[in-house]
NUROLO-227373 format. One record per residue (C-alpha): x, y, z. Coordinates in pm, 1 decimal. Layout:
residues N
[[X, Y, Z]];
...
***
This chain:
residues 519
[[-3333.2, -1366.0, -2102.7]];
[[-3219.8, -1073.4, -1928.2]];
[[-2865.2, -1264.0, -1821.0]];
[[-2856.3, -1354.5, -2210.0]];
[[-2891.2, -964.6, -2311.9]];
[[-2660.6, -871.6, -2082.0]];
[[-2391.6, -1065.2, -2166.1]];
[[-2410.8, -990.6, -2572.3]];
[[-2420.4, -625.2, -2453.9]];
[[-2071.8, -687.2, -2280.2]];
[[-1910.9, -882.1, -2526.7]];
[[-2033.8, -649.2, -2794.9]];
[[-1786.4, -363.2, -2572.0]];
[[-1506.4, -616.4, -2520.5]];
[[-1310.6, -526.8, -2881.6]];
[[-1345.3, -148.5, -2814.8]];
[[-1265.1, -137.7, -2467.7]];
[[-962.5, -351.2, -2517.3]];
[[-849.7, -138.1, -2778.3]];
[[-840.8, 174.1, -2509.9]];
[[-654.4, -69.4, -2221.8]];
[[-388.6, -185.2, -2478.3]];
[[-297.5, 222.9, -2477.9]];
[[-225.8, 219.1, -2197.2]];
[[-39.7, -130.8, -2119.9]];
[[-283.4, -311.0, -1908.6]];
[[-382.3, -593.3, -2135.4]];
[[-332.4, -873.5, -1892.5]];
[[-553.2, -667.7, -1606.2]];
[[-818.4, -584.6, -1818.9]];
[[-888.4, -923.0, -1967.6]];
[[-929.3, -1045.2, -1628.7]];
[[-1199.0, -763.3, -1549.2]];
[[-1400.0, -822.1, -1821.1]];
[[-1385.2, -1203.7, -1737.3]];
[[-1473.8, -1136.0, -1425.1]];
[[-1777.7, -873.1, -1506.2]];
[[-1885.4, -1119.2, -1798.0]];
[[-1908.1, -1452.5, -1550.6]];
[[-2142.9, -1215.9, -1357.4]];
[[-2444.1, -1290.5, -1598.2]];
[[-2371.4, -1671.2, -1604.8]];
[[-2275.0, -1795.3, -1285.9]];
[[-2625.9, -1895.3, -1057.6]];
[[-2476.3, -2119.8, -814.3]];
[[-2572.5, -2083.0, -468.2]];
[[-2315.9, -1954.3, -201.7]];
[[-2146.0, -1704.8, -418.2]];
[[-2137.8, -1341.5, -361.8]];
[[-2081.8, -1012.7, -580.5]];
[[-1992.1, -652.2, -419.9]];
[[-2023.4, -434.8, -748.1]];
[[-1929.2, -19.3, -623.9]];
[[-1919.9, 263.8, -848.7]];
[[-1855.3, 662.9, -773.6]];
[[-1821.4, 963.7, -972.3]];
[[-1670.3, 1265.3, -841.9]];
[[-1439.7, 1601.3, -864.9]];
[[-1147.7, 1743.8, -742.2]];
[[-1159.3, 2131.4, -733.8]];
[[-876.1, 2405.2, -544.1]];
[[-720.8, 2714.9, -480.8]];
[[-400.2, 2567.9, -626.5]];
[[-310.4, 2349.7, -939.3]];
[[-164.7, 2068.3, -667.3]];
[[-417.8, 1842.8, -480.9]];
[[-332.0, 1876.1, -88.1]];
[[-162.4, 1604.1, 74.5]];
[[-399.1, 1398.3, 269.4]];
[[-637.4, 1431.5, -74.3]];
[[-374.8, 1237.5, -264.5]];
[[-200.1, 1028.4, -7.0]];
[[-272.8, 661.6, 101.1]];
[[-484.2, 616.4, -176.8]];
[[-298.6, 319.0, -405.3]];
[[-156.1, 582.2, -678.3]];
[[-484.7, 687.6, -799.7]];
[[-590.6, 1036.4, -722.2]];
[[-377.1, 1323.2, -986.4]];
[[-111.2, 1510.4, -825.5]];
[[-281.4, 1806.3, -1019.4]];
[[-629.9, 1960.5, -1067.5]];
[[-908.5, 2027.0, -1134.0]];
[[-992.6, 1638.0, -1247.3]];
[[-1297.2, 1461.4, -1299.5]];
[[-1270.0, 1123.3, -1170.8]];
[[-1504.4, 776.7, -1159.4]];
[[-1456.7, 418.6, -1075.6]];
[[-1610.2, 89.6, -1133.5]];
[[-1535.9, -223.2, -897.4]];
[[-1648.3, -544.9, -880.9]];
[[-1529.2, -814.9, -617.2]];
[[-1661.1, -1194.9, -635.5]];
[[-1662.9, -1406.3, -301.1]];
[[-1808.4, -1845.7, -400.8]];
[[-1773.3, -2153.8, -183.7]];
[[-1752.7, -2377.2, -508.9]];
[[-1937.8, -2634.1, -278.3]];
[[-2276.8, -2589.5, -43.6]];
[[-2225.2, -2602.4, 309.9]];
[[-2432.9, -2925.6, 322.4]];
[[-2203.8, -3114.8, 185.4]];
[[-1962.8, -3110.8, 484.4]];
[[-1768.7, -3472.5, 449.2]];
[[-1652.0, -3337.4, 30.4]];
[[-1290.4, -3272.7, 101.3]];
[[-1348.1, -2969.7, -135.8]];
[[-1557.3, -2807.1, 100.8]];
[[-1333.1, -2549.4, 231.0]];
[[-1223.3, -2416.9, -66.5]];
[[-1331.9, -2132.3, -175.9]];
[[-1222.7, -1882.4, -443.7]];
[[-1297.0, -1512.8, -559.2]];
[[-1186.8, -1231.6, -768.1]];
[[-1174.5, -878.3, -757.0]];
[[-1138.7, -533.2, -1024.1]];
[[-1149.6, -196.3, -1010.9]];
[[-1110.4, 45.9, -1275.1]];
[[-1011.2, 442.2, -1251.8]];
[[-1076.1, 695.9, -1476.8]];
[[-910.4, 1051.5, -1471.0]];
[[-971.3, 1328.7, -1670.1]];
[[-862.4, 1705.7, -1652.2]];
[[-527.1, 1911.3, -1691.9]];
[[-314.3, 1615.0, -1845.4]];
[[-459.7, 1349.7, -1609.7]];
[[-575.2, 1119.4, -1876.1]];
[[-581.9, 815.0, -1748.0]];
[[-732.1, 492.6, -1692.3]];
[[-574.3, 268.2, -1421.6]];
[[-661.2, -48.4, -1264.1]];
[[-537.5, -25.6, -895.9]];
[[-681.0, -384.2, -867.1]];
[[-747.0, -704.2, -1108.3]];
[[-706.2, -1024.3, -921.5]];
[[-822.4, -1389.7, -864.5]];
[[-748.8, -1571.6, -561.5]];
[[-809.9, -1999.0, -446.5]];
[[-816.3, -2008.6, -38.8]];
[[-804.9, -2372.9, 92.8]];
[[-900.5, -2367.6, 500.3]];
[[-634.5, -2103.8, 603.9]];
[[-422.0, -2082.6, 312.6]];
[[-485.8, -1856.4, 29.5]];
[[-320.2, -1792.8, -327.8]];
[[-376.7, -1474.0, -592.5]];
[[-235.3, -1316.8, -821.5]];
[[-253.4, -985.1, -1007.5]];
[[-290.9, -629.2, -852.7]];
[[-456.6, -616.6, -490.4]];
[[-464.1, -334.8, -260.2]];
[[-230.3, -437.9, 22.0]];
[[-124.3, -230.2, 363.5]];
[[151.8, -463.4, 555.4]];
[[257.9, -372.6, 891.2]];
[[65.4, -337.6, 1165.8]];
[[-101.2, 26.1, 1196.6]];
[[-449.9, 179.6, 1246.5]];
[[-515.9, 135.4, 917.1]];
[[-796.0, 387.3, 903.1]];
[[-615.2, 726.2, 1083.4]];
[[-287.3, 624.1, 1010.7]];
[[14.2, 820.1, 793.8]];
[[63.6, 467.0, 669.6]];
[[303.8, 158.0, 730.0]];
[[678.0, 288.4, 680.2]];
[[789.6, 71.3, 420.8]];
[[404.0, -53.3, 217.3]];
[[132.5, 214.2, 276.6]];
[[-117.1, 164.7, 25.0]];
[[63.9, 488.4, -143.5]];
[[138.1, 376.7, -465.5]];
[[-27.2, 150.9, -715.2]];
[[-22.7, -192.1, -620.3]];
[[224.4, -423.3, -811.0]];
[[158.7, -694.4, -981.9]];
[[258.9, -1028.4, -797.8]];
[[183.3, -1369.4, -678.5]];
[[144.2, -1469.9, -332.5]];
[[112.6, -1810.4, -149.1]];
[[8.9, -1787.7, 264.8]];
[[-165.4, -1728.3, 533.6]];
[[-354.9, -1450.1, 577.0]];
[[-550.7, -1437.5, 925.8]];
[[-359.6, -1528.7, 1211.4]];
[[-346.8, -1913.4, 1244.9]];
[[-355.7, -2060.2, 1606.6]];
[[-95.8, -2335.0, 1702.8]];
[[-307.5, -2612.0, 1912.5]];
[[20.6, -2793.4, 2024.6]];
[[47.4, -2475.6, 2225.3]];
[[-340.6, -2437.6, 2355.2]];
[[-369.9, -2136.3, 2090.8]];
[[-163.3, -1878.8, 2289.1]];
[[80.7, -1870.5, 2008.3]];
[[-117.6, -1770.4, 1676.9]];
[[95.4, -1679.3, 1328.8]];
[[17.5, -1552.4, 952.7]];
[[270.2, -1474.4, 663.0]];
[[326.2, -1455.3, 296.8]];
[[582.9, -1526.3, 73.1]];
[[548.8, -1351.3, -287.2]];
[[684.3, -1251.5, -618.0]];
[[607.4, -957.8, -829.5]];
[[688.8, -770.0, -1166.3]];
[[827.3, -342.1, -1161.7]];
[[682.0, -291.8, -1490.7]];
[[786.1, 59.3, -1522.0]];
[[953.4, 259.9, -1745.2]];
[[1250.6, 325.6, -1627.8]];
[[1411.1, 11.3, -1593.1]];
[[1306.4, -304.3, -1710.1]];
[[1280.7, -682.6, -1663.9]];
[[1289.3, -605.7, -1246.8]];
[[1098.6, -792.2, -983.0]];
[[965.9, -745.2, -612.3]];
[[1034.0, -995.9, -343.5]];
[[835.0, -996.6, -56.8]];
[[764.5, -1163.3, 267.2]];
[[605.4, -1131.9, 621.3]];
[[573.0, -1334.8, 957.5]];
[[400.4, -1234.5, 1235.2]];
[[295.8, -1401.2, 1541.2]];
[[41.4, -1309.4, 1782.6]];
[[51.7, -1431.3, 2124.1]];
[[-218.3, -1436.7, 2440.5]];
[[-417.9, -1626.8, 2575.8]];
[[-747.2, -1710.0, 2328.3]];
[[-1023.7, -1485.4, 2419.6]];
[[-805.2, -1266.1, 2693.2]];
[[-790.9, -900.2, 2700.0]];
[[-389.1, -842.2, 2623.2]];
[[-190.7, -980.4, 2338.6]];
[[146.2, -872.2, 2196.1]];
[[247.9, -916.7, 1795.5]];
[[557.3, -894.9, 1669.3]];
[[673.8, -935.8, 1278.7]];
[[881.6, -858.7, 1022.4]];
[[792.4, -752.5, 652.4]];
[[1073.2, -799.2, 382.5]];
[[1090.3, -644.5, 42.4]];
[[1313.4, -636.3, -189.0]];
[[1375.4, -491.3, -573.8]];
[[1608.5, -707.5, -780.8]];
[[1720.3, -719.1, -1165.7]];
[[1626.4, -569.9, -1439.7]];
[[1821.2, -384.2, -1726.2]];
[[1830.0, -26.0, -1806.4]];
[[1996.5, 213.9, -2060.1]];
[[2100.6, 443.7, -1781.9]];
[[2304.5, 151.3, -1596.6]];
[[2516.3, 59.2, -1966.6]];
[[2814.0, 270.0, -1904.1]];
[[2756.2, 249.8, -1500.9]];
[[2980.0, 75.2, -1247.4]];
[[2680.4, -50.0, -1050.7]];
[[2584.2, -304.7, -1329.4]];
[[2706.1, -590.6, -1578.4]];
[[2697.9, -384.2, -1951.7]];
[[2341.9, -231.0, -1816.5]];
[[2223.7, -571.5, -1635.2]];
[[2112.9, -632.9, -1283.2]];
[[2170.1, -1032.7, -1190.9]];
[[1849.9, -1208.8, -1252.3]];
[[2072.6, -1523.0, -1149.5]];
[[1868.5, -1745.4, -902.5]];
[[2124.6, -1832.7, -703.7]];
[[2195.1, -1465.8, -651.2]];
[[1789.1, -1457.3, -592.6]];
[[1806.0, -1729.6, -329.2]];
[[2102.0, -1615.5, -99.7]];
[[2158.4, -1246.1, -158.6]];
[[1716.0, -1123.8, -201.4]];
[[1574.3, -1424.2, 32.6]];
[[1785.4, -1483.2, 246.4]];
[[1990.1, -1136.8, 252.5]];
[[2345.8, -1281.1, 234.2]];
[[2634.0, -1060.3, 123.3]];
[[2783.2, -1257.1, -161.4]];
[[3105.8, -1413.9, -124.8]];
[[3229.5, -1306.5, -433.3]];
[[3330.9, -908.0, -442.8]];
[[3235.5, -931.7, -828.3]];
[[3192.0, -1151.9, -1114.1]];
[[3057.8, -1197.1, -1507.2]];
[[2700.9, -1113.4, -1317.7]];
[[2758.9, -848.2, -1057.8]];
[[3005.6, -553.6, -940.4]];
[[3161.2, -466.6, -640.9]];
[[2855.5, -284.4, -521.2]];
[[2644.9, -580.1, -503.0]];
[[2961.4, -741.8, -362.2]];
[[3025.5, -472.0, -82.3]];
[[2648.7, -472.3, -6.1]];
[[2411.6, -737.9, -103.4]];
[[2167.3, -813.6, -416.3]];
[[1896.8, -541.3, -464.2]];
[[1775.0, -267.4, -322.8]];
[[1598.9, -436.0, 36.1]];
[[1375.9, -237.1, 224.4]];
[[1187.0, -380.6, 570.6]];
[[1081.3, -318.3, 898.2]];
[[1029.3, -468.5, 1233.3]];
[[639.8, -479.7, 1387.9]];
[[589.4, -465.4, 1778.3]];
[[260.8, -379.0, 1920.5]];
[[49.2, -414.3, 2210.0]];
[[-341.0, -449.1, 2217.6]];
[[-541.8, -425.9, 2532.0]];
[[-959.7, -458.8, 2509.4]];
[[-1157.6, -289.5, 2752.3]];
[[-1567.9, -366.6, 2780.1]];
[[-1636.5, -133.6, 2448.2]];
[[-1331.1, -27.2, 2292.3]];
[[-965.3, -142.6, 2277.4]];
[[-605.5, 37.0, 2283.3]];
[[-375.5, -73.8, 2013.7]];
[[27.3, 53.8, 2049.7]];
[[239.8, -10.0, 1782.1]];
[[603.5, 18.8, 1635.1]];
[[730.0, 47.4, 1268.9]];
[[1121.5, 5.1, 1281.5]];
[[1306.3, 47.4, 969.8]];
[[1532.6, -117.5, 807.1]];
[[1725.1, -138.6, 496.2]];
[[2069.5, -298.0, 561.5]];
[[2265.5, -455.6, 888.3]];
[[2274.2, -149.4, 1070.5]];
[[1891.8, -113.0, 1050.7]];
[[1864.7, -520.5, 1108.6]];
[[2074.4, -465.8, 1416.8]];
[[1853.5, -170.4, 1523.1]];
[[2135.2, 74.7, 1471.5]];
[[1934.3, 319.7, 1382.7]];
[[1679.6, 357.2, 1706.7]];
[[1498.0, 572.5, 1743.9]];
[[1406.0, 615.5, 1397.4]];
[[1012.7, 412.9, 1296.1]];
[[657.7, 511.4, 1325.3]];
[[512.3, 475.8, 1670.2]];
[[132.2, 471.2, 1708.0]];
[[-133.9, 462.2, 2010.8]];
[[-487.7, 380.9, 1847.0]];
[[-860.6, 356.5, 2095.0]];
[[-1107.4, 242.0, 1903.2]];
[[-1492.7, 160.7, 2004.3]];
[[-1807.9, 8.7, 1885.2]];
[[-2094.4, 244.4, 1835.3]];
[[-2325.8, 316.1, 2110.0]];
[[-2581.2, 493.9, 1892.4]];
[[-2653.7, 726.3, 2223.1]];
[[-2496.0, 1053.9, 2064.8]];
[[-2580.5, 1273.1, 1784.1]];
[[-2209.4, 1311.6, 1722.3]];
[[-1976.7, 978.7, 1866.5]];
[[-1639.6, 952.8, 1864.7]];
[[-1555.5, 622.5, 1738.1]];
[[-1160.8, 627.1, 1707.4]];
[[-851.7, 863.4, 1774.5]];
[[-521.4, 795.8, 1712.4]];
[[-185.8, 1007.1, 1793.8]];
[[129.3, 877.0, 1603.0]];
[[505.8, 1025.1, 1555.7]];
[[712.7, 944.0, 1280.0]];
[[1040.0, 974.5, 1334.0]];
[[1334.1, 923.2, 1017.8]];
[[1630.7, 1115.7, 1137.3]];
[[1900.5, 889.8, 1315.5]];
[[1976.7, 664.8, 972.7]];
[[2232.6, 477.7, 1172.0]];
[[2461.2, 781.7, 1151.8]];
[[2523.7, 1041.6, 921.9]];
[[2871.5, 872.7, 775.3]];
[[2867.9, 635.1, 584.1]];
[[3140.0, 418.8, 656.0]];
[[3133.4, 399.4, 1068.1]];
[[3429.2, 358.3, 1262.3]];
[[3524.6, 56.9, 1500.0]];
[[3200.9, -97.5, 1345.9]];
[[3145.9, -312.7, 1030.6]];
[[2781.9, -147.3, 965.6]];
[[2743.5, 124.3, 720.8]];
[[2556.6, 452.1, 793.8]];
[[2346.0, 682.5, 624.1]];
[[2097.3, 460.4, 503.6]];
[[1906.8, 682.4, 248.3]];
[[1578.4, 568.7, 324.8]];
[[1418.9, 484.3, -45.4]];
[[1675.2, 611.3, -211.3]];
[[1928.0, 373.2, -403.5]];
[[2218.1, 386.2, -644.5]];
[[2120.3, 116.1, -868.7]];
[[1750.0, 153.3, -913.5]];
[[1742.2, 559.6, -957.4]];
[[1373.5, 600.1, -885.1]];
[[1389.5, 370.3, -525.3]];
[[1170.2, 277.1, -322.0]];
[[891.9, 411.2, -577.1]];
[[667.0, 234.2, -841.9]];
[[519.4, 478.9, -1142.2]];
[[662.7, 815.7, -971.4]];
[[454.0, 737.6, -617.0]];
[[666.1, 596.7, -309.7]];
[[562.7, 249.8, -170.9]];
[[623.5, 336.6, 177.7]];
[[546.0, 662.1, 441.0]];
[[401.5, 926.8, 209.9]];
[[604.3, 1168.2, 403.9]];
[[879.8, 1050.6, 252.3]];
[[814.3, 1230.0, -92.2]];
[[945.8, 1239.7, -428.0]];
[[1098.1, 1556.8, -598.5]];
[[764.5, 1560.3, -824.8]];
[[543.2, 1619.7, -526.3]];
[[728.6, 1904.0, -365.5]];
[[877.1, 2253.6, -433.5]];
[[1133.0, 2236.5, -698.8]];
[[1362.1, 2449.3, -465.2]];
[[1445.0, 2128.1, -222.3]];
[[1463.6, 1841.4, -540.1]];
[[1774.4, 1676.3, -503.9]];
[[1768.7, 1261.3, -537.1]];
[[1438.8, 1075.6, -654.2]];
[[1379.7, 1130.8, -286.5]];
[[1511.5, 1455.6, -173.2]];
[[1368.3, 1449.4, 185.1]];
[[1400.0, 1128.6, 432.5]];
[[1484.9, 1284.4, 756.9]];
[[1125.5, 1377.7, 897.4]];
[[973.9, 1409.4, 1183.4]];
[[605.6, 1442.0, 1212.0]];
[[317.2, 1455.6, 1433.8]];
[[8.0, 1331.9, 1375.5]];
[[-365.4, 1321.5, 1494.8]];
[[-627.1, 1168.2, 1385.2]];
[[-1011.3, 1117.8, 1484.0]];
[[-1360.8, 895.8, 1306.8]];
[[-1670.1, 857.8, 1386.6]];
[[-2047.8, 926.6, 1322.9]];
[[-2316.8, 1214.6, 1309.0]];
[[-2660.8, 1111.1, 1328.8]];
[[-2614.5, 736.1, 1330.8]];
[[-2538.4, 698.6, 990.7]];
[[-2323.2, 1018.5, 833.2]];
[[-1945.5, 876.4, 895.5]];
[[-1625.0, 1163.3, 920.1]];
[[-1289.1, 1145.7, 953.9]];
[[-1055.6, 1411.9, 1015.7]];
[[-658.9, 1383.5, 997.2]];
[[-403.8, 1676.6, 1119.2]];
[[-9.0, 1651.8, 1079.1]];
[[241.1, 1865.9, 1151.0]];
[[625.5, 1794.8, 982.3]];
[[948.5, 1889.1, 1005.8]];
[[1193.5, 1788.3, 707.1]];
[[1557.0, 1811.5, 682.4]];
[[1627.5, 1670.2, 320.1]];
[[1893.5, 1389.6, 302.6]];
[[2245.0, 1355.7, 518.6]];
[[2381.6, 1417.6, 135.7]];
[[2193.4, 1757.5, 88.8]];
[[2010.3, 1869.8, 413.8]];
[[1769.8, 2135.7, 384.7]];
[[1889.0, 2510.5, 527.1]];
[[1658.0, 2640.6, 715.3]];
[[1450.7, 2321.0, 807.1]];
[[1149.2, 2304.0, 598.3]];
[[802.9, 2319.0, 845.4]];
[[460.7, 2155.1, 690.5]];
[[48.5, 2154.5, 770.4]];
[[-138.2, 1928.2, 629.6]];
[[-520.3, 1888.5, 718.2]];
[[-834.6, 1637.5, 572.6]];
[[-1189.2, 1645.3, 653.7]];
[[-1400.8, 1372.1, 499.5]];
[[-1764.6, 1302.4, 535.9]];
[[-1963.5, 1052.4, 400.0]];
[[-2322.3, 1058.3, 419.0]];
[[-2659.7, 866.7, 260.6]];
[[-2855.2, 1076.3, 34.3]];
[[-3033.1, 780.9, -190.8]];
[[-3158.9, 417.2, -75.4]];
[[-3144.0, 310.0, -457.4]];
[[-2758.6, 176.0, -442.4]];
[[-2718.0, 217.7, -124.9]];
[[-2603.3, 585.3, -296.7]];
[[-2376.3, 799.2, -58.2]];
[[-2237.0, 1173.9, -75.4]];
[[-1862.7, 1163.5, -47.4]];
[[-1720.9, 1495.6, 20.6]];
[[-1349.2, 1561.0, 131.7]];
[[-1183.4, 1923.0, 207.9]];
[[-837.9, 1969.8, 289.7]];
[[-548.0, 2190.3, 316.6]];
[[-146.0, 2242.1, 334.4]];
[[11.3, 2501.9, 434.6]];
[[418.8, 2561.5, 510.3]];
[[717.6, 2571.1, 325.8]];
[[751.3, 2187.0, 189.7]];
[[449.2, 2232.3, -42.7]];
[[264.7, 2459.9, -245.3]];
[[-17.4, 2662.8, -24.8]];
[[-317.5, 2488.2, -135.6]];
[[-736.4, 2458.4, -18.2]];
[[-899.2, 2205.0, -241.7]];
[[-1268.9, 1997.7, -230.2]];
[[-1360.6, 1644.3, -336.2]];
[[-1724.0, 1589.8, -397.2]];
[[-1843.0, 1243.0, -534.3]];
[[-2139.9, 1019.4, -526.7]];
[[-2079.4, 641.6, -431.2]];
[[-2269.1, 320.4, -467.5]];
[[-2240.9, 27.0, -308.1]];
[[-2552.9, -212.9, -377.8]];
[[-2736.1, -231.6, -698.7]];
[[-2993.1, -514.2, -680.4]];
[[-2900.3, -880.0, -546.0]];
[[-2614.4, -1073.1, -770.6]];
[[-2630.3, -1424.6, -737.0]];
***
């Protein structure tokens, strides 16, 4: 009776709550949450799992802008100002549709799930309700398919203390796509399982205002290899993205389009986005010269190399972003420029009042860009390579105002209007960063994250003097109630330098994670 009261109460909601989603453009998204909160009360089959979280909190400073490492990394959904009042709702769904007794069904290693979360922001024209993620996924033995919005970080990185992947950091919202592959590393027998590899291959949808009818194209490889079990491995990779298409009112009376239209062709979508191929033809009735001189979109990607070592209670973990976003950056003219990382990470020992559980040091490095000339001489690659920025698509490497990639590579809305120059007014950085986590008392968990940059705007419109930045985060989160498994989030953090405004701001929030059993 209780499922039964439940699920009028929801679908009772379902016309108003629709009504507030439409608003704001997410009617696809939200249908699939409230499917997915509504099957809650009917499903009872055994093997499936629900992970329902909720937290309410606020954002309170010195200064009308939330700091940097407040606002950063997290998928496009704290405000760039405050004070703000924010909450979220999530609700991920894990099933094995069949029982593990039934071992010789040849359906018995699929599985499927679903996942939602939904943000509300209120405060100082932060009205908002977004849904960083809304997606169902089908995984048969290794390989998986989904679609929707999912949180995603590619590239490999401490993914906990890190400034983020160069080119995907978890920045921005995610955008929504489909995706066929595999994501766990899969080990080759035919080669005793010393050679292990994962990728994707996926397609997505820029729904955003500025331009519209675009698409993403992505893809990764990686392969790990080592001996199963051992203590070293190396991985290597490579993770492809690429915006292509769309038509915009700004590109009508431009040479960089056909009467305000990017070539959807899929030809031009198989050899110039997949594949990467310079078109034979310098133009045509469905490109200009630019795509002709260049290639088809705007392509953004970047080489993985790392290193892992584990010792009896911890392991080392050094890594490489390289960028890349044309042949000079594919042919690693641009060296030294990429993110370079050295991670130690530990299990807990539980001996210590306060334990140390992981430090990382990283340097990012975006200077070199293959040159600051754009046409090089005695060489057929082109220089200055803009990172982000591009002619064609006038917002770049971006999605909804937020870059997709480094958050130190920021947009003129997040900075001092003094330095705004192109959507991204400052890719040559260079920045050091530390960061530590661990635990207080066994169960209270902190992080802390200190970086230090140096940015020198664009080879088009360098900054004069060099602009020097501070940013600083404390979080700690700590148990306060056992109903929920309810937890005190609190976060304080500061910037201070030229690059952004001077500001000390708070986040204080109560999470829960566990509200009864859902089965």
């Amino acid at each position: 009776m209780a499922c039964i009261y439940a699920q009028k109460r929801v679908s009772q909601h379902i016309s108003g709550i629709l009504k507030i989603f439409r608003s704001n453009g997410y009617h696809t998204s939200l249908l699939l949450s409230v499917l997915l909160i509504n099957e809650c009360f009917t499903v009872q089959a055994q093997n499936q799992h629900w992970s329902p979280s909720a937290e309410l909190g606020s954002y309170i400073g010195t200064s009308s802008t939330a700091p940097f490492w407040l606002r950063s990394n997290q998928f496009g959904t704290v405000p760039l100002t405050m004070p703000a009042l924010t909450g979220r709702v999530g609700l991920t769904y894990e099933s094995q549709i069949y029982a593990d007794t039934i071992k010789k069904s040849r359906h018995a290693k699929i599985r499927w799930g679903a996942g939602a979360e939904t943000v509300f922001n209120l405060g100082r024209g932060n009205e908002k309700v977004l849904l960083p993620e809304a997606y169902i996924k089908v995984r048969w033995k290794k390989l998986e398919f989904w679609g929707g919005r999912r949180k995603q970080i590619l590239g490999i990185i401490d993914t906990t203390l890190s400034t983020g992947s160069f080119t995907w950091s978890g920045n921005a919202m995610p955008v929504p796509k489909i995706q066929l592959g595999f994501p766990d590393y899969v080990p080759l027998k035919f080669l005793n399982n010393y050679v292990s590899l994962k990728g994707f291959f996926s397609h997505g949808w820029f729904n955003v205002p500025y331009i519209q009818g675009a698409y993403l194209h992505q893809k990764t490889l990686h392969g790990k290899f080592g001996k199963p079990g051992g203590k070293f491995s190396m991985q290597v990779g490579v993770v492809h993205s690429v915006t292509w298409g769309g038509h915009a009112d700004y590109l009508q009376s431009s040479p960089l389009a056909v009467n305000g239209q990017l070539t959807d062709n899929f030809g031009d979508f198989l050899w110039g986005v997949v594949i990467g191929k310079i078109p034979k033809a310098y133009q045509n009735r469905r490109f200009t010269n630019f795509d002709g001189e260049n290639r088809v979109g705007n392509h953004v990607g970047q080489y993985d190399l790392a290193f892992e070592y584990k010792l009896k209670t911890s392991k080392l973990l050094l890594y490489h972003n390289h960028p890349f976003e044309d042949g000079s950056g594919l042919q690693l003219q641009n060296i030294p420029d990429g993110l370079y990382g050295l991670s130690w990470k530990r299990a807990s020992t539980t001996k210590s009042f306060i334990e140390v559980r992981g430090v990382l040091l990283e340097y990012l490095f975006s200077k070199d860009q293959s040159g600051a000339g754009f046409d090089l001489t005695n060489t057929h690659f082109k220089g200055n390579d803009n990172y982000f920025d591009h002619a064609q698509y006038k917002e770049g490497w971006s999605y909804f105002g937020k870059g997709m990639g480094t958050p130190f590579i920021q947009p003129n809305s997040e900075i001092k209007s003094q330095y705004w120059g192109e959507f991204f007014p400052d890719n040559r950085v260079g920045v050091y960063h530390v960061g530590l986590e661990g635990t207080a008392a066994k169960s209270i968990q902190w992080r802390t994250k200190l970086s230090y940059s140096s940015n020198f705007g664009t080879n088009n419109r360098p900054f004069n003097p060099t602009a020097r930045q501070f940013s600083y985060l404390l979080m700690v989160d700590a148990p306060i109630f056992k109903w929920g498994n309810t937890r005190l989030v609190t976060k304080l953090a500061f910037d201070q330098g030229d690059l952004l405004p001077s500001s000390l701001a708070g986040y204080i929030g109560f999470r829960s994670t566990a509200w009864g059993k859902w089965k």
